[in-house]
N, C-alpha and C positions, 0 to 999 in steps of 0.2 A: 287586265290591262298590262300594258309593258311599263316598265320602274327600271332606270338606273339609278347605278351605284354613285352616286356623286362625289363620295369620300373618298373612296380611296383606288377601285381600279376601274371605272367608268364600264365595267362591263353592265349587257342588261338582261331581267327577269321578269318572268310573268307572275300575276299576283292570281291564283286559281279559288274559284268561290268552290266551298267546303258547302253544301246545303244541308247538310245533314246537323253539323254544326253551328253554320253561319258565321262561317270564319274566313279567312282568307289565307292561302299558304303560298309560299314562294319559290317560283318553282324555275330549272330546276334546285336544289339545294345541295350543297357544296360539300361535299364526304366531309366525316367530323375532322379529319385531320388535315384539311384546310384551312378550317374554317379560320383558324388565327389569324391568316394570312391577309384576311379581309379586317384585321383590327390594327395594324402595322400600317400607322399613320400617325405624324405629331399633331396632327388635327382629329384623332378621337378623343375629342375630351371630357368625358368620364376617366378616363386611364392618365390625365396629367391634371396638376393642380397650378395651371401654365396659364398667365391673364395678359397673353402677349396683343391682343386687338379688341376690337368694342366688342363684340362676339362674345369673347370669352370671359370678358367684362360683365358684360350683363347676363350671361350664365351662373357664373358664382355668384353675384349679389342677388339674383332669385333665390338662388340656390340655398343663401343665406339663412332666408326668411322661408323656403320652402323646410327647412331641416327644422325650425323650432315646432312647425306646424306638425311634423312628422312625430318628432319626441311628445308634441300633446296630445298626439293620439296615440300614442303604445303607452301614455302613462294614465290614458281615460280607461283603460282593461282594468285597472288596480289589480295589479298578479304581485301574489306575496314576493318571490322571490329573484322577480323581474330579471330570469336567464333570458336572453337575447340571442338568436342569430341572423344575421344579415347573407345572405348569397347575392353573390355579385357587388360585394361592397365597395367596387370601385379603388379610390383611395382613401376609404375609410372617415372618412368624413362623419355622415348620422351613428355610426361607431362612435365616433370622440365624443362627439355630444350626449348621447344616451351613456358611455364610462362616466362623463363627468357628474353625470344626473345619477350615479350609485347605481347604474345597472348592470350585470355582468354578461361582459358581451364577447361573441365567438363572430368570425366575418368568413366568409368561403369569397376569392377570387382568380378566376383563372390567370389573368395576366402577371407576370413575373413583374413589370416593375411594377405596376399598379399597387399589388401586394405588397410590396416592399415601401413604397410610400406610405401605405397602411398600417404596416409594423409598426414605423416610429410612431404612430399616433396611441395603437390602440395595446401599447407592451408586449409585441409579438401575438395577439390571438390572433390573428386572420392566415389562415391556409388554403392551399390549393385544392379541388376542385375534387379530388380524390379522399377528402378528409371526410367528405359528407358521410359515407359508411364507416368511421370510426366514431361517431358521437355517439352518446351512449341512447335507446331510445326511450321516449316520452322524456325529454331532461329539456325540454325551451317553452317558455310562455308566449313564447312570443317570436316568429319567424317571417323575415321580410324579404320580399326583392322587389325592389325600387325600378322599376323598366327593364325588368330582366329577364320573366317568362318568356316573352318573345324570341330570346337570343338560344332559350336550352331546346337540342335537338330533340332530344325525348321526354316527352310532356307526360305524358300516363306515369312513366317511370319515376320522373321527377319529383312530380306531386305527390304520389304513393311515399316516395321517402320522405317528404317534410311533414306530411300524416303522420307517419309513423316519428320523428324527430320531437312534436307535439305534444305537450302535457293532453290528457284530458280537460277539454270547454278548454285550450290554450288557443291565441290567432295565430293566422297565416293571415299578410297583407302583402296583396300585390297589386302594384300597379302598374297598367298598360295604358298605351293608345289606343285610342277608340275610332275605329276606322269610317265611322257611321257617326262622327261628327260633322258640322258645318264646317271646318277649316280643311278636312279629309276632303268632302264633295266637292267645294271650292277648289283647291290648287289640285287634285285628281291625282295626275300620274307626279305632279313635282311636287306632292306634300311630303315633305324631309321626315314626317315618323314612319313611312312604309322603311325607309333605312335600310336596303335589301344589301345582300344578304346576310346583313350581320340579324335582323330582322328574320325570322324563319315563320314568324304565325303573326296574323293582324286578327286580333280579339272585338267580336260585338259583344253585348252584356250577355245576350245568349249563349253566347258560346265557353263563356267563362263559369255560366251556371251549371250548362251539362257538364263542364268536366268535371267541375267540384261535385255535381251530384251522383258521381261512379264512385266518389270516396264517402267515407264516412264522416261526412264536413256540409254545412251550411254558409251560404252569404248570405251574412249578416245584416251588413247595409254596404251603400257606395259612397263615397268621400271624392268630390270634383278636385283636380288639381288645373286652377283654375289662370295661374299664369303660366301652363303648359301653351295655350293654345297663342301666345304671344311668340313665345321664344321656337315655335314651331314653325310659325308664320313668317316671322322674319326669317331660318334658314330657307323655306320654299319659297318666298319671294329672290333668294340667291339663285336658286335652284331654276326658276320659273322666268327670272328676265338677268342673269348674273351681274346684280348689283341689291343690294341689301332690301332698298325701299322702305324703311322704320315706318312712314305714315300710311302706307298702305297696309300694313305687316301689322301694328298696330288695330287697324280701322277693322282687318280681318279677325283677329284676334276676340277684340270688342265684342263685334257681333256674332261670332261663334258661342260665346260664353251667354250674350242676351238670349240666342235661341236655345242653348242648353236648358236654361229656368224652365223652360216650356218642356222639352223633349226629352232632358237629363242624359242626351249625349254631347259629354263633354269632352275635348280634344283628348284630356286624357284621364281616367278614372282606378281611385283606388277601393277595391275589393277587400271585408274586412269578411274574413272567414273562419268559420269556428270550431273546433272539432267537436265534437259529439260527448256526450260523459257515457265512458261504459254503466251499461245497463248490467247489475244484475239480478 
């Protein structure tokens, strides 16, 4: 299908089905030294800690309650020495929270100010994007990206390094959109998590199983984030008629999550994945 950019330069892209995968890429895909250029907006907000309209309002106060849920699940692993790194940590936010919970935490972000909001939170650990090949390897129990597989242009590559970043039996948790949800089917081409082309991959469970299965890593289980398909709803209903619609947005929402019980595709779903214990 064809997807505009709604955020930031209204250009549009095609969304190409992967069968081999069961995935979806976007195409075409913007050389990596553009790519920034597509995040150079005061309305991406991941990258500000900005609560100027209802929007971003009820972003953070999900957001709130989505981050204790997150810290209880990286503290259900019980890992002895609970090192942490977050990619793509934003402005450091699940950072603060898991430092304050005694965990020793490292964050990667490419954005300059994003990063920089993160500093003050988290004592200067979070660096940019080049740091990933200076940490020492197998030294994390625990490695996250929160909605952020979809944004790295090289997937094989990527994953291969947070393998190798990984203690042995350490997680990798990622969470993506699930493009084979009810709120996806529903608003089609104006469902706001395609988010092209800051967006480069749309993840089915399939498709997140074959990649992990070229590594030497298992998924574990899946973990719904289940007021994802709310706060999704509500931007594609902007997207789909430009004005908010909260009871429509809502109604959608709702019933994406009732048919997930059934189907277990949920708007957007987290991957708890494990590394393997060297065998000798």
């Amino acid at each position: 299908m064809t997807v505009k950019d709604y955020s930031v330069s209204g250009e549009e892209f095609q969304l190409i089905h992967n069968q081999s995968m069961d995935m979806l890429e976007t195409y075409p895909q913007p050389p990596e030294h553009k790519l920034g250029d597509y995040y150079e907006s005061e309305d991406y907000i991941s990258h500000t800690d900005a609560k100027r309209n209802v929007l971003e309002k009820v972003y953070h106060f999900v957001k709130s309650i989505a981050l204790k849920r997150k810290l209880k699940l990286i503290n259900s692993f019980n890992t002895l020495e609970k090192n942490l790194l977050d990619v793509g940590c934003g402005t450091g936010d699940f950072l603060k929270v898991a430092l304050d919970d005694n965990w020793n935490v490292h964050g990667i972000e490419p954005n300059q100010n994003a990063r920089t909001i993160a500093n003050t939170k988290t004592r200067d650990s979070v660096f940019n994007i080049e740091h990933l090949l200076k940490f020492e390897l197998e030294s994390f129990d625990v490695i996250t990206l929160w909605h952020v597989l979809e944004h790295l242009p090289k997937l094989d590559e990527h994953i291969s390094i947070f393998e190798s970043l990984l203690k042995p039996n350490g997680r990798l948790v990622i969470a993506v959109p699930n493009y084979k949800s009810y709120d996806a089917i529903h608003y089609n081409q104006f469902w706001a998590a395609y988010d092209v082309p800051r967006h480069l991959w749309h993840f089915s469970q399939t498709a997140i199983s074959k990649l992990i299965a070229k590594k030497d890593m298992e998924v574990e289980k899946t973990v719904p984030m289940v007021f994802d398909s709310y706060y999704v709803s509500l931007l594609s209903e902007k997207y789909k008629t430009g004005k908010m619609n909260p009871i429509k947005a809502i109604w959608t929402g709702w019933r994406s999550n009732i048919k997930a019980r059934q189907s277990g595709e949920y708007s957007s779903l987290i991957y708890v994945i494990k590394k393997h214990k060297k065998q000798f």
